[in-house]
C-alpha positions, 0 to 999 in steps of 0.5 A: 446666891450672891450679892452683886454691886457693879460700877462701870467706869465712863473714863479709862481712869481712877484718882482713888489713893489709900492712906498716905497717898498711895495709889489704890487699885481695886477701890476699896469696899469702904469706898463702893460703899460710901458712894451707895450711902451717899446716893441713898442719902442723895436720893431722900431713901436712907430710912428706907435703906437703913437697914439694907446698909446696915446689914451689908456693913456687917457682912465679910469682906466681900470678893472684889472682880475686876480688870488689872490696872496700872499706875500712869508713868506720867502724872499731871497738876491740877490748880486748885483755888483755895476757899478763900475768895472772902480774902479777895472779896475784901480787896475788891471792897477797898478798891483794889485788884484782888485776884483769885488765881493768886489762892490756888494749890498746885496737886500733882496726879497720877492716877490708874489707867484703866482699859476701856469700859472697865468694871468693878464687882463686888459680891457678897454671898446673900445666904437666904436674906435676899429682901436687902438685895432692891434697895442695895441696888436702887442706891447703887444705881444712883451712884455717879463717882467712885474715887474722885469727882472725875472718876465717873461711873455708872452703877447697877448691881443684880442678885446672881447664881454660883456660876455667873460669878465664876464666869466673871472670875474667868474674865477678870482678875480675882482679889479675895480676903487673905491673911498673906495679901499685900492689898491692904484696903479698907472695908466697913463694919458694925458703925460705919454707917453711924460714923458717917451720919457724925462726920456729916453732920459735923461737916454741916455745922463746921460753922455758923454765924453765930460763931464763924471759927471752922472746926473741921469734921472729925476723919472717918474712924469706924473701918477695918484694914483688910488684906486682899491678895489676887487669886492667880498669884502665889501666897506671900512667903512668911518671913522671920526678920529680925534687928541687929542690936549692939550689946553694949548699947540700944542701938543697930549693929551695922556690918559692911555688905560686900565685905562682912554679908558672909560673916553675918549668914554665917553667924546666923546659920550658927545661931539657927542652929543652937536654937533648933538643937535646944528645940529638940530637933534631930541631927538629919532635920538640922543638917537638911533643914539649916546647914542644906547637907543632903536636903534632898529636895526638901524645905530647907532654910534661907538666912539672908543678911538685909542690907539698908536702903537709905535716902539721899538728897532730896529724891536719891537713896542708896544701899547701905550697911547690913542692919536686918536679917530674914528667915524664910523657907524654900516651901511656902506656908512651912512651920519652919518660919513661924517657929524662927520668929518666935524663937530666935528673938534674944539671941546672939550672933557670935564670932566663930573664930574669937567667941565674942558676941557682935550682935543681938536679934531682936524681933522686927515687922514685915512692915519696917520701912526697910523690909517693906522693900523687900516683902512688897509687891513690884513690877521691877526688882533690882540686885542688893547683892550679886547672883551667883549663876548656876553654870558657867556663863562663858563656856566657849571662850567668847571672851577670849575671842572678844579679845582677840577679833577686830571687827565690830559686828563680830564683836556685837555678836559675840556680846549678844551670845554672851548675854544670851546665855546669861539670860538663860542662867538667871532664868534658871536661877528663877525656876530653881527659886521656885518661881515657875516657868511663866514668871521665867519666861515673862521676865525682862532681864538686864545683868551687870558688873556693877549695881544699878542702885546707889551703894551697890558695889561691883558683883566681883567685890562681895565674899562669896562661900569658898565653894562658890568661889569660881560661879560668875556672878553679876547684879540684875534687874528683873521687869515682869508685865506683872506685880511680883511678890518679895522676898525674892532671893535667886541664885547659888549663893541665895542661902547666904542671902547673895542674889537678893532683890529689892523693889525698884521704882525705875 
């Protein structure tokens, strides 16, 4: 038996933000469930819901049913009139024209849109408590907004089988706890019910005629993070990335990307290498496994130089000099990673040709502001580096042919013949990364000689592996009708960290 609370949207919307201002989507549990406190509380049934409460705010994060939604491309503002109509009160009592649209914030919104009657499940399993369930969904009916005030809804909830649950889940999307999710939402615990009896009491005694300073209440503090991820969507790749320090300095080791991004794969490739061989791997596992000699189709090492992007100006950025590295595998959830991370930090990436040491590694999160744009989910994701196609992308001569003919329809067709086939070798290139024939398909591509980010150099000016000299390679830009999990890393050249992505806002 399972635990139902259900909150159907009256309008096609939802405001709700995470930390920082982020968009949020699905509402978090912490949210549905301050929404039912405050209904109980609203209702004069607390007491006699106190201890459903407390039993829901000790369970496992619950799954979390719902539509897919998507951030507006256009927001709007709001005015927004301080507290402060006791300053224009005081204008008005001297005679003055004292005006309460001079007291007013400007917020800019961008809120989800949300299909229509859109509903949003939350299910805990009941075990064999089933006496908490009437007084959780008494509260849940009283509930009128979730997210903002003007995100109204309407609530309910219900005690359910097995099977009606899998029969939501085949009508909505799924977002289950997991370790690997990208959703980071909150969720309450043990004391979250007693930490919102405190921040409402102080909010009632934030002032008082005997002493008018405002004391603000104190922020909610007793919740988790729980990472969520859709079930129809594939586990995050695990990543190992590291810094590159100076040796003679705490400072980053930067290497031009178009230039030195070989020379730093390579060093790397070299400094995987020694630590597998003093690990005790054998001769055929390093071969397959780190230098790709005879893999044979199996797991197989991605040593990928990460280049930074930095901010410009007041809302640019731009791509700039190699200061990161990532390891990952070819074959998800391998061991492979989890042993780079917890081995490679502390060594140095060495010149092969003069000996001397150009950097040291040094452990880095998946979370450093920069990495963040390569391991996070998006819609669009854009070259850093080039993609190495594999397969000649001209094998009739149509340019030789644009050269030559004159007129402009048989110059547009010949054009279109050519990023025809592009396509195709760079939707070969996401199948051959593993990302299968339905994000392939769906895939919206446009390629270019040049980069569509700031920074990014023509395709033609990175190093290239000798072997790879004569593959074609352009800069791409992907949109998928979908959220597409990084590290996202395609073509010939992917081993040596050519053909990476990173998160595009446009």
């Amino acid at each position: 038996m399972h635990l139902v609370l259900s909150f159907r949207f009256l309008s096609p919307w939802f405001h709700g933000r995470e930390d920082g201002g982020a968009p949020e989507w699905p509402p978090s549990p912490l949210r549905a469930f301050q929404a039912v406190v405050a209904s109980a509380a609203r209702a004069g049934a607390l007491e006699s819901t106190l201890t459903a409460l407390t039993w829901l705010e000790q369970r496992s994060a619950p799954l979390i049913i719902a539509p897919e939604a998507f951030e507006s491309a256009v927001g709007y503002r709001l005015s927004v009139p301080h507290n402060a109509m006791d300053l224009v009160a005081k204008q008005w009592s001297r005679g003055g024209e004292g005006s309460a649209a001079e007291h007013r914030t400007m917020k800019s919104l961008r809120p989800h849109l949300l299909p229509d009657d859109a509903v949003v499940h939350y299910v805990w399993r009941l075990d064999d408590d089933v006496s908490v369930a009437p007084p959780l969904i008494a509260a849940t009916r009283g509930v009128v907004a979730l997210g903002r005030g003007v995100d109204l809804v309407v609530g309910d909830g219900a005690v359910v089988e097995e099977g009606l649950i899998a029969g939501l889940s085949a009508q909505l999307k799924v977002w289950e706890p997991r370790r690997d999710g990208r959703r980071e939402l909150r969720t309450p615990v043990a004391g979250s019910l007693d930490d919102l009896e405190r921040r409402h009491v102080a909010f009632l005694s934030r002032a008082c005629f005997a002493d008018p300073t405002l004391r603000p209440p104190p922020a909610l503090s007793a919740f988790a993070i729980t990472r969520y991820a859709r079930t129809d969507q594939p586990r995050a790749t695990d990543i190992a990335a590291f810094t590159l320090m100076r040796v003679e300095s705490d400072g980053f080791r930067a290497f031009d990307a178009p230039r030195r991004g070989m020379a730093v794969a390579g060093m790397l490739r070299h400094a995987v290498r020694t630590a597998a061989e003093r690990a005790g791997w054998d001769e055929a596992r390093v071969s397959s496994t780190v230098l790709g000699h005879d893999s044979g189709g199996g797991a197989r090492l991605l040593l990928v130089p990460v280049p930074s992007i930095e901010p410009r100006g007041a809302d640019g950025e731009s791509v700039g000099a190699v200061r990161r590295v990532m390891v990952f595998s070819t074959e998800s959830g391998n061991s492979d990673t989890a042993w780079a991370a917890r081995v490679m930090g502390g060594m140095d990436l060495v010149d092969e040709k003069s000996g001397e040491v150009q950097a040291v590694l040094a452990g880095a999160s998946r979370n450093d502001r920069v990495l963040a744009r390569y391991v996070s989910e998006s819609f669009i994701w854009t070259t850093v580096t080039p993609v190495l196609l594999p397969g000649h992308d001209d094998p009739g001569g149509l340019r030789e042919k644009l050269r030559r003919v004159k007129g402009s329809e048989e110059q547009q067709s010949l054009l279109r013949r050519l990023l025809k086939r592009r396509e195709a070798l760079v939707r070969k290139a996401l199948r051959h990364a593993g990302l299968g024939d339905d994000l392939a398909l769906s895939a919206t591509i446009a390629t270019s000689a040049t980069g569509f980010l700031a920074g990014v150099e023509k395709a033609s000016r990175y190093a290239v592996p000798s072997h790879l000299a004569n593959s074609p390679r352009v800069h791409v830009k992907l949109t998928w009708p979908v959220r597409v999990a990084g590290p996202l890393c395609i073509g010939r050249g992917r081993f040596s960290g050519l053909g990476l992505f990173a998160t595009s806002i446009t």
